[in-house]
N, C-alpha and C positions, 0 to 999 in steps of 0.2 A: 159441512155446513147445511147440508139436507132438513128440514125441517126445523131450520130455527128461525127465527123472524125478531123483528123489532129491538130491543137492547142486544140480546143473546147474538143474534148474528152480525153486531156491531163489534161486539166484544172477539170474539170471534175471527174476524175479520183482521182486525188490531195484532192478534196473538201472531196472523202468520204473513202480512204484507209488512215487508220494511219500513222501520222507523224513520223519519226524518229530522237530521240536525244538521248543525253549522259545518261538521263534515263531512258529511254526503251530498249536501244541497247545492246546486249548480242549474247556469241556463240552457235554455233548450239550444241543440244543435243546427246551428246558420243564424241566432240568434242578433250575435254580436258580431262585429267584422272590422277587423285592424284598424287602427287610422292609419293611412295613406303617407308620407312624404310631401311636405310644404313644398312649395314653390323656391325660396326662398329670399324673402323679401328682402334683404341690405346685400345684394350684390354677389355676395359668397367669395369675395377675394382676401380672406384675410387667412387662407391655409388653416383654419381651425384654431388661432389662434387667438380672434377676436381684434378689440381697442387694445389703449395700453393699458398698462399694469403687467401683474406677475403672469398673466395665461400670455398674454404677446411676447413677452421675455421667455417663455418656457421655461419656468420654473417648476412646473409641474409634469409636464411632457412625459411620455413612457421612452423607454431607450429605444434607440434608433429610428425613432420615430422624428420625420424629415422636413415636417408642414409643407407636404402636399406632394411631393414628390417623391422618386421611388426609390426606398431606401435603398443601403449600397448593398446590406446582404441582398437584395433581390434584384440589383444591378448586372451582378455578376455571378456567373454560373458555379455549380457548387465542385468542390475541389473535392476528389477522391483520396489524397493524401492526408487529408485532414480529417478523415474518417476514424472516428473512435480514439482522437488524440487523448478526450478526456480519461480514457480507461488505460494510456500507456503509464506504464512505470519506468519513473525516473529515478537518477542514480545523482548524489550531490558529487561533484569531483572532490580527491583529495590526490595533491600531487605529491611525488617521491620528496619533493624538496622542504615541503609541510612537515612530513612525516618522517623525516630527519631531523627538523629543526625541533619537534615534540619528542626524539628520543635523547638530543643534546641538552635539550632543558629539562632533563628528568619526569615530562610528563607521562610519559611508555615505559614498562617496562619492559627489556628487552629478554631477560631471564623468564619471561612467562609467556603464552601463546596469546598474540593480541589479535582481540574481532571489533566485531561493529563493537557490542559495550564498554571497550574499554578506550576507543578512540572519543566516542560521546562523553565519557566520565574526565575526558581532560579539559573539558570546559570551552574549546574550540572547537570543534566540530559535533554539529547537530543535523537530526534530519526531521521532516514535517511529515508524517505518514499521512495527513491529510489533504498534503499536496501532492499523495500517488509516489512519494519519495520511496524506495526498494531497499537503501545500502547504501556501500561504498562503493564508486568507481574511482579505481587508482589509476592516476596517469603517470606519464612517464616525463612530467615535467622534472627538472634537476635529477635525471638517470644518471650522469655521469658523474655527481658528487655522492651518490647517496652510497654508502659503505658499511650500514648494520647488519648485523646477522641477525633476522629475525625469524620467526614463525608465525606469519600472519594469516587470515579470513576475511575475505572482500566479496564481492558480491559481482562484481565486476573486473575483470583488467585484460588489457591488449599483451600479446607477443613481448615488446621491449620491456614491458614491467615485469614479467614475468623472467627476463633474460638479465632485467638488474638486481633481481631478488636472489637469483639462483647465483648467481655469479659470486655475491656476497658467502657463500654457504646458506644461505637463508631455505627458507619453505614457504609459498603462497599456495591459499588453495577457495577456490571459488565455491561460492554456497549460496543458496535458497531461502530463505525467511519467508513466510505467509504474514498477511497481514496483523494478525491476530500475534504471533512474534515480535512481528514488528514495535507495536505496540508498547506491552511487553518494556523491550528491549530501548525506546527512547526512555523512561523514566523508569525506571529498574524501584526505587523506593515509592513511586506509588502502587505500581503493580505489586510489591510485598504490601503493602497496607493494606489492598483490599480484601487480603486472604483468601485470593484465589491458588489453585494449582495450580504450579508450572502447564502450560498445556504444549502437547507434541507439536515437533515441527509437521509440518503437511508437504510433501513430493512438490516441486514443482510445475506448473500448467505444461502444458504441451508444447506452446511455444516456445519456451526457451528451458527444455528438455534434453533436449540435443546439444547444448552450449554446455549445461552444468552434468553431463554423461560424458564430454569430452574430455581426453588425459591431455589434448595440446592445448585447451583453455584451464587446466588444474580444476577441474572439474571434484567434486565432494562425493559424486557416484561413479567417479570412473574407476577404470579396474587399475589396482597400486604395482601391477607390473608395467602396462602400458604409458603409466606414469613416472614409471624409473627409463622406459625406454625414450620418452619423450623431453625427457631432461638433457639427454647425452646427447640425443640430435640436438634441440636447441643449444647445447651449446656449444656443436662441432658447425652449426649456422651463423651463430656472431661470432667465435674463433676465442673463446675462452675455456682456461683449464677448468670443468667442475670437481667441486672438493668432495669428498669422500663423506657422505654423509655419519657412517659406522663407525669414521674414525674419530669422530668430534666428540669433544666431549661433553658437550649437551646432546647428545642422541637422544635422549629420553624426551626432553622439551621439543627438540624437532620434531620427533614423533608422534607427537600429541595432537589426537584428534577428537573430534565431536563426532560421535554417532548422528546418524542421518534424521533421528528424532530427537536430537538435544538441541536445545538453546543455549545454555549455561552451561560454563566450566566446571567441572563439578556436581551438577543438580540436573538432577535425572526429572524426568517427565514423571507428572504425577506427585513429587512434592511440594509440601508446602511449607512456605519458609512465615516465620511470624519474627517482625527486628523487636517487636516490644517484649517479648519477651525470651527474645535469641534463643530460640528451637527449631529445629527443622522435622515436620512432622511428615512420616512416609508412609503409603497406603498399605493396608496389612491385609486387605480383602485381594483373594485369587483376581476374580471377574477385572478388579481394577487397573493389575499388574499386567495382566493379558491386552487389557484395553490401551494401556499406555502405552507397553510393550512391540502394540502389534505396528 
């Protein structure tokens, strides 16, 4: 700006000092200073809630909020048990006596290996994956009627279910679903409508790793000898003869298991199923098969 004068070093000037608008423009610093807190003129006993009408009835009020005094969650001190309830996974009960009455009324087939899909598809039991729901826990309610041979997949079950199953000739065996299965697996026809792939099941978390590696929970990763050893103890602990699994003649059906990355009977990870036009289309690319695979 050396030697310019008059318009020239206005213009000048303009080119390299900031412009001012409506947002940049502010007051100067200590200008302005809060207002303060009234006094408050009418008394202040009314808990925030004012005269009558709809504010004195709280009808608007936020939750747990107490007019004036201290709500109960801050009444009372915080409970460690209660920590991260919202993030456990629950299990809807289904008891042996249920799932007797569903194989006596032809909702189950007993000739096929029945899991979560197939107890959902009877139209009595459902699960809410949005309510943190997992599966199946089988109880051991009506144990001492229940009398099918079956091959079933729960998610859950204790010792006596597992001792009413086997007793029968039966096969139980405990498994894993991730959310994204889960899914999946409560409506089986919209998951085919959106034409998505099957996608892989996913290992279980850490916490309950140790449960589904176990052969005395029927575990889905456990090792299949510690699982034949764990039969013949349980059933030399309740005092029943076990049947010979080799000798049966559904051997084939008992046998039958899902790979540790299947969903579906049948339908491998990676396909995709279209019902409009009843094809199942199967990935033909290496990279996909490995992905699926692994």
């Amino acid at each position: 700006m050396a030697g310019k004068q008059g318009k020239d070093l206005a213009l000048s000037m303009l080119r390299v000092l900031p412009r001012l608008s409506l947002g940049n423009i502010k007051n100067n610093p200590g200008s302005t200073k809060q207002p303060k807190r009234g006094r408050g003129q009418h008394g202040g006993n009314k808990h925030g809630c004012g005269n009558k009408g709809a504010t004195q009835r709280q009808n608007y009020l936020r939750l747990g909020y107490e007019t004036g005094n201290t709500p109960f969650y801050l009444r009372f001190g915080k409970e460690p048990y209660y920590k991260g309830h919202h993030l456990r996974r629950e299990y809807p009960p289904l008891s042996l006596q249920m799932l007797q009455m569903y194989i006596d009324t032809n909702r189950l087939d007993i000739s096929r290996p029945i899991d979560l899909v197939s107890l959902i598809n009877t139209g009595l039991y459902n699960i809410n994956v949005h309510y943190k729901h997992a599966g199946v826990h089988l109880t051991d309610q009506g144990a001492h009627c229940f009398n099918a041979k079956i091959n079933i997949e729960v998610q859950w079950a204790s010792e006596p279910v597992i001792a009413a199953i086997e007793r029968n000739g039966g096969v139980i065996t405990t498994a894993y679903y991730d959310t994204h299965c889960l899914h999946a697996m409560a409506d089986t026809e919209l998951f085919f409508n959106r034409g998505e792939p099957i996608p892989r099941r996913l290992p279980p978390p850490t916490d309950c790793l140790e449960y589904y590696s176990s052969a005395a929970s029927r575990g889905y990763l456990a090792d299949p000898e510690k699982i034949s050893h764990e039969r013949l103890v349980l059933a030399q602990k309740y005092g029943y003869e076990l049947p010979k699994i080799e000798d049966d003649p559904d051997y084939e059906m008992l046998c039958e298991r899902k790979d540790p990355r299947q969903m579906f009977y049948g339908l491998e990870p990676g396909w995709l199923v279209s019902l409009k036009d009843r094809v199942i289309l199967k990935p033909k690319a290496e990279y996909l098969k490995e992905f699926y695979a692994s």
